[in-house]
Each structure stands twice: as structure tokens, then as C-alpha cells.
ZAMARGU-4260 file (C-alpha; in steps of 0.2 Angstrom, whole numbers, plus 5000, padded with zeros to 4 digits):
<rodrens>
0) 5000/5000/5000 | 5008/5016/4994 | 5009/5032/5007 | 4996/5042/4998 | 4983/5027/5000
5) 4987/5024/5017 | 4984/5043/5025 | 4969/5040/5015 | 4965/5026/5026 | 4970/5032/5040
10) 4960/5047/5041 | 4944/5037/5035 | 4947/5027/5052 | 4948/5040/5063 | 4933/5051/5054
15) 4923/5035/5059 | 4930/5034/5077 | 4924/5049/5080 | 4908/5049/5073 | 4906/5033/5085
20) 4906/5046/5100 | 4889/5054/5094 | 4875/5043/5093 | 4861/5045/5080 | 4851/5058/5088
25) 4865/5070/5090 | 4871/5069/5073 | 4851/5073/5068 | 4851/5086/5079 | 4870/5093/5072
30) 4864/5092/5055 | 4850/5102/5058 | 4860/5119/5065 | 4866/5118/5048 | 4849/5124/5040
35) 4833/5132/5041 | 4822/5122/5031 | 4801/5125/5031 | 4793/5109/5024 | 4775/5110/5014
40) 4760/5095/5012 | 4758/5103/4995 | 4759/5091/4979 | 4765/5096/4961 | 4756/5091/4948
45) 4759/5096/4929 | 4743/5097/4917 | 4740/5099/4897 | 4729/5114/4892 | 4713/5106/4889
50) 4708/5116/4874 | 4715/5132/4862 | 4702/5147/4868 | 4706/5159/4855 | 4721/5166/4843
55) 4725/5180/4834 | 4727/5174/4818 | 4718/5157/4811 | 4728/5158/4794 | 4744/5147/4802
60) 4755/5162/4796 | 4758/5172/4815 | 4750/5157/4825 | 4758/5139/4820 | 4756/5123/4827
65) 4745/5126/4839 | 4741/5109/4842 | 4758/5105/4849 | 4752/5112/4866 | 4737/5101/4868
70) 4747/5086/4869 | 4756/5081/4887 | 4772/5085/4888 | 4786/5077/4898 | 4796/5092/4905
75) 4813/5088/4898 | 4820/5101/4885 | 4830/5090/4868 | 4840/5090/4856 | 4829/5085/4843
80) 4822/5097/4827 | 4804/5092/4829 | 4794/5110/4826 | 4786/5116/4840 | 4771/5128/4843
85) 4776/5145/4836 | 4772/5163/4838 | 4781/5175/4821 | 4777/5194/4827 | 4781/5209/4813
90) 4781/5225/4812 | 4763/5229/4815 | 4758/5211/4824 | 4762/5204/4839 | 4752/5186/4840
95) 4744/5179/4854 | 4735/5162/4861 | 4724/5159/4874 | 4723/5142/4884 | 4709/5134/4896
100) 4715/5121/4906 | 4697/5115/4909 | 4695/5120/4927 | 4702/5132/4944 | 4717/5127/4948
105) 4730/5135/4960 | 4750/5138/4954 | 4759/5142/4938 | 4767/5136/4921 | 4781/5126/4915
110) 4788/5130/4899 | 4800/5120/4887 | 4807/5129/4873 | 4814/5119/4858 | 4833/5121/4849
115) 4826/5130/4833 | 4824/5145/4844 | 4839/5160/4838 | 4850/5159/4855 | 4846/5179/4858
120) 4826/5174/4865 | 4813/5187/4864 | 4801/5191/4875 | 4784/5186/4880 | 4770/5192/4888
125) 4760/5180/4899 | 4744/5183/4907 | 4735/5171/4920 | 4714/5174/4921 | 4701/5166/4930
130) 4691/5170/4915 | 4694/5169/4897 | 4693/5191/4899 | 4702/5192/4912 | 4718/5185/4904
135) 4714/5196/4888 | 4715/5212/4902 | 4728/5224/4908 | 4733/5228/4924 | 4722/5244/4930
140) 4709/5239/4918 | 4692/5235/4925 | 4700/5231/4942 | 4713/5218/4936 | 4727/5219/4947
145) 4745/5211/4951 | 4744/5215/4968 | 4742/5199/4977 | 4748/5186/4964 | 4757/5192/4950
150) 4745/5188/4933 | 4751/5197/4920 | 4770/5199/4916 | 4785/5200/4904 | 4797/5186/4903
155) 4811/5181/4893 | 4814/5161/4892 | 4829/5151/4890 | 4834/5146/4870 | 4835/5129/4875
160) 4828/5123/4892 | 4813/5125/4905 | 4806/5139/4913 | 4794/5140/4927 | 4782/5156/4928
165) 4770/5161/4942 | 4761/5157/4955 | 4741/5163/4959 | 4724/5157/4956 | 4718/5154/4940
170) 4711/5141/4922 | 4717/5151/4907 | 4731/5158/4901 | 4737/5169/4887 | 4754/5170/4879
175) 4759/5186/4866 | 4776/5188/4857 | 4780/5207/4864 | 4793/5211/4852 | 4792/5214/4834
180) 4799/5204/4820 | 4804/5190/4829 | 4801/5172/4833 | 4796/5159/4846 | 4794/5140/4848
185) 4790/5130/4862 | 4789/5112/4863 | 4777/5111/4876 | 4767/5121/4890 | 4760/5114/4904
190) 4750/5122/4921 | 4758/5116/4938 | 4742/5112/4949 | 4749/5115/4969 | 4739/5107/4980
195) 4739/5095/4995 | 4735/5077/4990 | 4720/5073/4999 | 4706/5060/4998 | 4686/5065/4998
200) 4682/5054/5012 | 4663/5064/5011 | 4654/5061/4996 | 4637/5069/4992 | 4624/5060/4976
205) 4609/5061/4971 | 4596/5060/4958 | 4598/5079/4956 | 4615/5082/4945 | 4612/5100/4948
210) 4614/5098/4966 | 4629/5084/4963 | 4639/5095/4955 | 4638/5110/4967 | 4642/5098/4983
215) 4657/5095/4972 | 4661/5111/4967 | 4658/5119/4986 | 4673/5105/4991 | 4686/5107/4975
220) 4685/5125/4980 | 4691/5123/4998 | 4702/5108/4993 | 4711/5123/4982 | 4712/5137/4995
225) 4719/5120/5008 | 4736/5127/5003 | 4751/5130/5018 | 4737/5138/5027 | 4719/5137/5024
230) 4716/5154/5012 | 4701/5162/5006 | 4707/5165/4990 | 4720/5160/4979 | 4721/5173/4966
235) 4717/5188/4979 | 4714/5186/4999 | 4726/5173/4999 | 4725/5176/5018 | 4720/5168/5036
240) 4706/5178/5036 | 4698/5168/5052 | 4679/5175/5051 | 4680/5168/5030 | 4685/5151/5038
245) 4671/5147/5048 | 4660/5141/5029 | 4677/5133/5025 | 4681/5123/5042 | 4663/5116/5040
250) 4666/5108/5024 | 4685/5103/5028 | 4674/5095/5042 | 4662/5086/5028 | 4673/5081/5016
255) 4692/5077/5021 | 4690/5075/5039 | 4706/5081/5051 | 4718/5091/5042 | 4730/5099/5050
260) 4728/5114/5039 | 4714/5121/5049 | 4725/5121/5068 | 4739/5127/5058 | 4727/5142/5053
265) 4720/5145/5068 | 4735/5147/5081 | 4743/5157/5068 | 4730/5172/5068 | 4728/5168/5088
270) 4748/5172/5089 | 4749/5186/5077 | 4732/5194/5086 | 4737/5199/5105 | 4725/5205/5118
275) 4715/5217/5116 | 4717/5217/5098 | 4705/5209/5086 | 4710/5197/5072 | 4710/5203/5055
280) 4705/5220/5065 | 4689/5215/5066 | 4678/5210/5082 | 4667/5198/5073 | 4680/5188/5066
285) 4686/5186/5084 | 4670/5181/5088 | 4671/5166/5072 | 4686/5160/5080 | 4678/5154/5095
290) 4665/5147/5085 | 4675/5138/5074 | 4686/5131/5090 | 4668/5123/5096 | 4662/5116/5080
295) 4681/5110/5074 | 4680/5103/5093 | 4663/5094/5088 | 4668/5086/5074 | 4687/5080/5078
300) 4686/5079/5095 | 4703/5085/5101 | 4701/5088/5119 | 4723/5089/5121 | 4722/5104/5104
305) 4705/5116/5115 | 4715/5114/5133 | 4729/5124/5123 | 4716/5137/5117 | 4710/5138/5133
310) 4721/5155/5141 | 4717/5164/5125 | 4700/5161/5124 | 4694/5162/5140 | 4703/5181/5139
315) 4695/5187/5124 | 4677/5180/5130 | 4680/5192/5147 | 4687/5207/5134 | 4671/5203/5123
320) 4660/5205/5138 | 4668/5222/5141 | 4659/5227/5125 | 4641/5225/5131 | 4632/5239/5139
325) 4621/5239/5153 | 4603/5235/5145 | 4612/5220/5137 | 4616/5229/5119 | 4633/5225/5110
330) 4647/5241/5108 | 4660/5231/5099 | 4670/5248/5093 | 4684/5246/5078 | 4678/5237/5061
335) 4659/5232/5062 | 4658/5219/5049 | 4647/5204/5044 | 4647/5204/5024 | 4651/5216/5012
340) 4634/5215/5006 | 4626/5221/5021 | 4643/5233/5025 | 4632/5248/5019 | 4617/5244/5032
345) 4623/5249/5050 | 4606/5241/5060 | 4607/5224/5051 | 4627/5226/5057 | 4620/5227/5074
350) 4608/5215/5074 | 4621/5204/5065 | 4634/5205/5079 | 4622/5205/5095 | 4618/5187/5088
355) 4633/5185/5086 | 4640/5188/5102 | 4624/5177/5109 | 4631/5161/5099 | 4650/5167/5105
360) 4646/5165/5122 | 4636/5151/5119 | 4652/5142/5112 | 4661/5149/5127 | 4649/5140/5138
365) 4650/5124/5130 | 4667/5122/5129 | 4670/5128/5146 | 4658/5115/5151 | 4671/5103/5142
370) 4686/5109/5151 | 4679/5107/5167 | 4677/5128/5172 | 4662/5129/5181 | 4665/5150/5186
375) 4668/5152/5167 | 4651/5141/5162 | 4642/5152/5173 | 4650/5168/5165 | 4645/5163/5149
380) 4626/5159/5154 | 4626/5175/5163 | 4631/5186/5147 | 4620/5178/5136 | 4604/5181/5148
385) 4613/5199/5147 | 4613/5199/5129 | 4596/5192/5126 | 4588/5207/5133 | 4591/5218/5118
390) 4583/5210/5102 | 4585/5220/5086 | 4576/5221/5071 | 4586/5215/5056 | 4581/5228/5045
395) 4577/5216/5030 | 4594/5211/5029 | 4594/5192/5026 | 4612/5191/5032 | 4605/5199/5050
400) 4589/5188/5050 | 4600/5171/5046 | 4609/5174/5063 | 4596/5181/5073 | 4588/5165/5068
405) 4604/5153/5073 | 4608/5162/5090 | 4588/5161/5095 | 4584/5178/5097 | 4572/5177/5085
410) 4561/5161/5081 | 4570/5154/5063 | 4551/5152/5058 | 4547/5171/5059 | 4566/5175/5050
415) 4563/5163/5037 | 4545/5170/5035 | 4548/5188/5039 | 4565/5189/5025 | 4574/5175/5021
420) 4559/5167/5011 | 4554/5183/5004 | 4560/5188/4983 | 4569/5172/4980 | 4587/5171/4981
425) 4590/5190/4978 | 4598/5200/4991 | 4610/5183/4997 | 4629/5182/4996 | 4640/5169/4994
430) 4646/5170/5010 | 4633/5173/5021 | 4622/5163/5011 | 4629/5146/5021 | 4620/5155/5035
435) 4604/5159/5029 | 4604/5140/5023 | 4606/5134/5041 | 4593/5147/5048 | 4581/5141/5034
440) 4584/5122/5039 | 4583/5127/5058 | 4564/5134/5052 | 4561/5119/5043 | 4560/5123/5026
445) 4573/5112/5019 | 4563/5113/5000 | 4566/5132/5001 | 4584/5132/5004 | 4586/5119/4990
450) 4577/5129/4978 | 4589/5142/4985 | 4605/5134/4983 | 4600/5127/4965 | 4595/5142/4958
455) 4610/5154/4968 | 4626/5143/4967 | 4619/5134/4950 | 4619/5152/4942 | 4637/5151/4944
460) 4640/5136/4935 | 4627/5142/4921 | 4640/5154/4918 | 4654/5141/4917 | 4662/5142/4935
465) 4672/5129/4940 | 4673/5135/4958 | 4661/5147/4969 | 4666/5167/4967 | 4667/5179/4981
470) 4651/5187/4978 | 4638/5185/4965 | 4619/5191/4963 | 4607/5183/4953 | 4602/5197/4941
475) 4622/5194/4933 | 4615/5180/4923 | 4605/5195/4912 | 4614/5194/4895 | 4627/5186/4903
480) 4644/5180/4892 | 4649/5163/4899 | 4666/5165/4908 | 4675/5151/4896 | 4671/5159/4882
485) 4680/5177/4872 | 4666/5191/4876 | 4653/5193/4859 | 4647/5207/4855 | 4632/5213/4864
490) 4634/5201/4880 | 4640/5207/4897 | 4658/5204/4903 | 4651/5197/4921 | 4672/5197/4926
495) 4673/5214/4920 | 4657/5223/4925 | 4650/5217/4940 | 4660/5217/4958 | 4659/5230/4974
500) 4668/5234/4986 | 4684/5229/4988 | 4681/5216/4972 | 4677/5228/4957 | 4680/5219/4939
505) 4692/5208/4939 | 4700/5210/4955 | 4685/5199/4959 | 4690/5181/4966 | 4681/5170/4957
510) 4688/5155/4968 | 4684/5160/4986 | 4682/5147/5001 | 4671/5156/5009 | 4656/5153/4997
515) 4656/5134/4999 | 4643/5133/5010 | 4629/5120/5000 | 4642/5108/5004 | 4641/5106/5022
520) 4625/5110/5021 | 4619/5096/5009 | 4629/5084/5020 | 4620/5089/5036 | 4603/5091/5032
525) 4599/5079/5016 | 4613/5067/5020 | 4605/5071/5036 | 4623/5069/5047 | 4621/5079/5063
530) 4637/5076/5076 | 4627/5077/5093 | 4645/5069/5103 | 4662/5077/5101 | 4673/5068/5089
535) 4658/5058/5079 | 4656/5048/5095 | 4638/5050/5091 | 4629/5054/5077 | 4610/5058/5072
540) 4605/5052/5053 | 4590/5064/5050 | 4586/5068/5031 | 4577/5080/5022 | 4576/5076/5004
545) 4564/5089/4999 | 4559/5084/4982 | 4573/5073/4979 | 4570/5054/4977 | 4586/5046/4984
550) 4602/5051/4993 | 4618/5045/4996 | 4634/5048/5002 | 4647/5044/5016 | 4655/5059/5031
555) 4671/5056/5040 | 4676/5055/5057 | 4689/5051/5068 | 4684/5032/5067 | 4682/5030/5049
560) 4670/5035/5038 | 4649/5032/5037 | 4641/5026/5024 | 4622/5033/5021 | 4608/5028/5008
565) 4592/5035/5009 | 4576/5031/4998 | 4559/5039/4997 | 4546/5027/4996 | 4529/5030/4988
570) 4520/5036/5004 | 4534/5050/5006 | 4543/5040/5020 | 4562/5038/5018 | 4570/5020/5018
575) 4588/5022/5027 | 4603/5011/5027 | 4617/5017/5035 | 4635/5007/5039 | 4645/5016/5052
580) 4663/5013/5060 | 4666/5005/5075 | 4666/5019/5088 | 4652/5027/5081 | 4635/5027/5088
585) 4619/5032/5075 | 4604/5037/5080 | 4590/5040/5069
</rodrens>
């Protein structure tokens, strides 16, 4: 063995000696100094454009091979000649295509470019909408708007390799040569969908496709917004914004079970949120937080996760108190908010957050009940006989009568009668609308609010939605141009022209979780699955199938998930099979 090889040696010996005087723990532990990492759940996946939307040119002299981008690609960048998909700009064009990818999805593009390319690459201008308009629009036009996600940018790709662009919320895509007498060819395009990998353990079906597809669609839009942290919106409000949750904590609860997304959420706004502040600066969203922590606590069960709410919570319910005057009247001061709908009606504000604090300390005294404070259940009893001496009027706003309904300040029979029933599904919102479902349910007309959800979240996919927008009203369908299609002439640009608020044209989210509530709602009351013991220890089967004939589905829980069939018979009664998991009681 020459000298070389044996130091060699040698020092390969004693770097094992010493390795021997750490065991495997420590050297986890020493590797970790060495870097910060944050991990994700989130899953890549790459898709094909499903169709060609529109192109400049259809003579095949500025737009060629346009049919290259339809087939599926495999990411890799060669060597071979094979023409691509091209764009040839001149002096006075500059071509453009626009792609659908056939539904919402949330992330960006891959883009191969092929060796034919001149090594000096120019530059392309690539636009991401969730509609067919709004990737044909410029920023500060009608509302559209890079401020969240960027959308619309200027890139320059590789001569030969692979580019990724983007990252917001959308289904089409346009792509235009910018500069003039010059030439691009890709050799494939494809969108890369980022979302967690999750399984629908709830399923909703029915004889109504209508009402299949909107279960669906309610889920796949809160399956979309489950990214790091549970969002409201992936093009725009891609926030914890913890009052939008409650709708999407419901139907996390319906359809994927436990996710940790929703904890993860929650003790992130609890931290960045001290006392006396209110989170997202508003008091009712404080108030949703405690509802959510008793319904999430319903449904999963986690006694261990509520004991370490239970120092917050039981602070902001005494600061909350603070805010009711003597003759039992809320005075929440700072942003008093319910819906932007009902933002410019201050008395349906009021009514909306006196019931509101009535189902807050309502939670409050439930889950004080469940972690053994008997001096904080009789606080919360206390305030709520407090609170339910000042009833307001809810001033014809639906929002307001939904939740005087629900906190039983009002009997649900008169809010249904009195508002919610009245003019059809005008005057709803896609937020609020889950609760003027529930108060509807909770006065027993279950045929109204599925004539409701039919007609409100169906109007939505009759205009091509592939996920539920942050508002909509039903007088958009008038002349309406379908989303998925360029804008003819004479038809109204829903994207472009309709919106308020904060969501003018097309800063409008048209993928919003928060507007998922058929979903939950369709599980509890036609699937008829209502948890009575926390954690699904006990469950009541009760359905209302309207003017359905059959229903069927399964709901998770903590145990597994149950299995639910229901069919009318001829007399109206409902024949009911149900298989449940072993730790799960069903009552009918």
C-alpha cells in the first residue's frame, strides 16, 4: 500500500472513530443547525391545456402549430428538430393564444422551449385569468390587478431549456410575442396544479346532478384554497382571514375529515392577534374564531388541541364582555363587519353582531363545560341572559335575520318568513348565504333552501364556474357571456362589470372558500349527518330530501367514515341504510 493510500485510510478510520462518540440523535440534531428548512404538504402536479380558447390569427402564418400544446408533455427540453408551437410577430403584429385548462386550479406554468429557437430569446408576455377576459386584460383595467399574485408579466425564456412562471389562482392563460419581428417555439406548455394530495372521504349524490355538481364544486374550492394555510382566495385574499374560515372549516369537516391545515390556521391568527386586539381588526372575526374552535371541537374531537386554546379564549370571552352595555346591547368599537353586502346597512350590522356575540358566548359555555370551568360556564350563561335582553330588528337584511335565527333571538320560523323566504334568492351572498341556509333548515323549510342553493350557486356554473366566486347576485345572469368563452358582441363581461367593494371587475375572486357553504350544508341536512358527541362519538342520521327521490353519500370521522343511503318510498317516508365505523354510535 503506497503512502498516499494509506493517509487515505487512515484518516477514513479516525473520521469513523469519532463519529462513534455521537449517537444517531445527536448527529440529527448537528445536522439540523446547519439549515433552516420549512417543509410543505403541497403536491405538484403538471397538466395539458385542455383546449385552444382563441388566437390572433387562424391563417397558420403568425400562430403555428398550435396543436403541439394540447398534447402532454414530459418536462425535459431536447436536442431533437421536431417544430414546436410557434408565435412570428412583425412589424405591426404581435400574435397571441389563449389556453383553458378546463377548470380552477392553483400555481403556475412550465415552459419548454425547443433548439430552433435564435439563442438571443425574445420576450413574452404571459397573462394568468380566471376568466377567458380576464387573461385578455391589463393591469388597472376594470380592476385587474398584480397586487396579490402576479397575473400578467414580461418574461424572457431560455433558448434551450425549461422555465417556470407564476404562481396565483387561475384556468386560462394567454401567451403574446411582445417584440416585433421575431420568433418563438415551444415544445410544450403545461400548468403546475399545487395542492395538497388529499382524499374526499365525504361524498354527496343524488338524483339531482344540479345539486351533485355543486356539493362537488363547494369541496374542490376549499380543497384549492387548503394550501400551507387554509386561504380564502387563491388569486386575491390569499389570507387567514379567520371570520371567511368558519364556511370553510365546515366543509373541511364534511369532506376530508382532520387536516392539519385548519390548527395550523387558527394558532397562527391567535399568535399574530394579542389581547385586546381583534383578528384581521375585526371584532366579529374574533367572535368566528371561538365558533369555529367549538364546531372543529365537535367534529374531531381533540380535547389535548382546546386545553391549549383555553388561556386565550377564555381572555377574549372576558374582553368581549367588556363590550356590552348595561341593558344588554353589543358596543363592539373598531371594524363592524358581517358581509360586504350588508357593510352599507349599519342596523342589520348590529343585529348581525348582537347574535353573534349570543352564539360566541354560547360556544364559550360549551366548551367551558368541556374543560371542566364551572366560574367560566356560569360567566358565559350569565352574558348571554345579558345579551338576550336587547333583540334588534334585522332591518330586511337576510344576512342579519339568518343569525338572529341561529343564536335564537328570533324564532327561525318568523326570520325565514319575515326575510329570508321573501324575493327568492335576491339579496343573498355567497358568504353569508351558508347561514341563511342553516337558519332556513333550523325553520324547517329544507325545499326552500334547495330551491335556493339550485338556483344561487347553479347560476354560477350556468356561467361556466368551476369553483364558487366571492360574491355574486342573481340578476348577473341577464345577458350574461359565459366566463369560458372570448366576450361577443352585445353580451355582458360578468368578470369585468360586476363586483363591489373591495372586488370591482376583475380583481374579483372568482375562487373564494368562503362561498362553499351547499356543501356542508347538503351533508347535514339531506345526507342528514348531525354530530350530537364530540369527535363523531355520536351521530344523528336525519334527512330531508325535499323533492329529491334518493340520497347517498358517506361523512368522515375520527373512526372511519359512514356510509348513508336514503330512499323515498311511495308514501313519502324515507327507507335508510346506513353502515357506520366501529366507535360510532347512529341514531335516527
Amino acid at each position: 500500500m503506497n503512502s498516499k493510500l494509506k493517509n487515505l485510510t487512515l484518516a477514513f478510520v479516525l473520521i469513523c472513530l469519532s463519529l462513534q462518540t455521537f449517537n444517531a440523535q445527536e448527529i440529527k440534531t448537528l445536522a439540523a443547525t446547519d439549515t433552516k428548512e420549512r417543509t410543505t404538504q403541497l403536491v405538484r402536479k403538471f397538466l395539458t391545456p385542455t383546449r385552444i380558447v382563441w388566437m390572433s390569427d387562424n391563417s397558420g402564418k403568425s400562430v403555428q402549430n398550435a396543436e403541439v400544446l394540447l398534447k402532454p408533455g414530459t418536462g425535459q427540453s431536447v436536442l431533437n428538430k421536431d417544430k414546436g408551437f410557434q408565435l412570428k410577430s412583425s412589424a405591426t403584429e404581435l400574435p397571441m393564444i389563449v389556453l383553458d385548462f378546463g377548470k380552477e386550479i392553483q400555481g403556475g406554468l412550465e415552459i419548454i422551449t425547443t433548439i430552433n429557437n435564435e439563442k438571443k430569446m425574445p420576450r413574452l408576455r404571459i397573462r394568468f385569468g380566471e376568466s377567458v377576459s380576464e387573461t385578455m386584460s391589463n393591469v388597472g383595467e376594470n380592476g385587474a390587478t398584480n397586487e396579490h399574485a402576479m397575473r400578467d408579466m414580461i418574461v424572457q425564456l431560455p433558448w434551450l431549456g425549461r422555465m417556470e412562471i407564476g404562481n396565483s389562482g387561475f384556468r386560462f392563460v394567454s401567451i403574446q410575442l411582445i417584440d416585433t419581428d421575431s420568433k418563438i417555439e415551444l415544445k410544450e406548455l403545461s400548468a403546475i396544479s399545487s395542492k395538497r394530495e388529499l382524499t374526499y372521504q365525504g361524498s354527496f349524490k343524488c338524483n339531482d346532478e344540479r345539486l351533485n355538481q355543486i356539493w362537488m364544486t363547494g369541496a374542490y374550492t376549499v380543497h384549492l384554497n387548503m394550501q400551507d394555510y387554509l386561504w380564502d382566495g387563491i388569486k386575491r385574499d390569499r389570507l387567514v382571514w379567520v371570520g371567511d374560515l368558519h364556511p370553510e372549516v365546515m366543509t373541511v369537516n364534511s369532506v376530508f375529515g382532520y387536516n392539519e391545515v385548519v390548527p395550523k390556521s387558527l394558532d397562527l391568527i391567535r399568535d399574530l392577534t394579542p389581547l385586546p386586539a381583534w383578528m384581521n381588526g375585526l371584532g366579529s372575526y374574533s367572535m368566528w374564531w371561538i365558533i369555529i374552535h367549538k364546531d372543529w371541537y365537535k367534529y374531531q374531537g381533540n380535547l389535548d388541541y382546546l386545553k391549549q386554546q383555553k388561556t386565550y379564549m377564555f381572555k377574549l370571552l372576558r374582553l368581549l364582555a367588556t363590550k356590552i352595555d348595561d341593558s344588554g346591547k353589543e358596543k363592539l368599537e373598531g371594524g363592524r363587519f358581517l358581509d360586504w353586502p350588508s357593510s352599507e346597512n349599519p342596523k342589520a350590522i348590529h343585529a348581525g353582531l348582537q347574535s353573534m356575540m349570543v352564539m360566541t358566548f354560547q360556544a364559550g359555555e360549551e366548551l367551558s363545560a368541556v374543560l371542566g370551568d364551572k366560574s367560566m360556564v356560569a360567566f358565559c350563561d350569565s352574558t348571554v341572559l345579558k345579551l338576550k335582553k336587547h333583540v334588534p330588528e334585522a332591518n330586511n337584511s337576510k344576512q342579519a335575520a339568518s343569525l338572529l335565527a341561529l343564536s335564537g333571538l328570533v324564532p327561525a320560523e318568523q326570520s325565514n318568513s319575515e326575510v329570508l323566504a321573501k324575493d327568492g334568492v335576491h339579496n343573498m351572498s355567497t358568504f353569508y348565504g351558508y347561514y341563511m341556509l342553516k337558519a332556513r333548515a333550523q325553520a324547517g323549510d329544507f325545499q326552500g333552501a334547495l330551491d335556493n342553493i339550485r338556483e344561487y350557486w347553479g347560476g354560477m356554473l350556468d356561467l361556466g364556474a368551476t369553483t364558487f366566486w366571492e360574491d355574486f347576485d342573481i340578476n348577473w345572469l341577464k345577458n350574461a357571456n359565459r366566463i369560458d368563452e372570448p366576450i361577443s358582441a352585445g353580451k355582458v363581461d360578468v368578470h369585468a362589470a360586476y363586483g363591489g367593494y373591495c372586488y370591482k371587475g376583475f380583481r374579483h375572486s372568482f375562487c373564494h372558500g368562503w362561498a362553499s357553504g351547499p356543501t356542508s350544508w347538503l351533508s347535514e341536512n339531506v345526507l342528514g349527518v348531525k354530530v350530537i358527541e364530540a369527535g363523531c362519538k355520536v351521530v344523528k342520521i336525519e334527512p330531508h330530501l325535499g323533492d329529491l327521490k334518493w340520497v347517498e353519500g358517506s361523512f368522515p370521522t375520527p373512526y372511519g367514515n359512514i356510509k348513508i343511503r336514503h330512499d323515498k318510498r311511495p308514501d313519502g317516508t324515507v327507507n335508510s341504510t346506513i353502515s357506520a365505523p366501529k366507535g360510532v354510535k347512529i341514531i335516527k
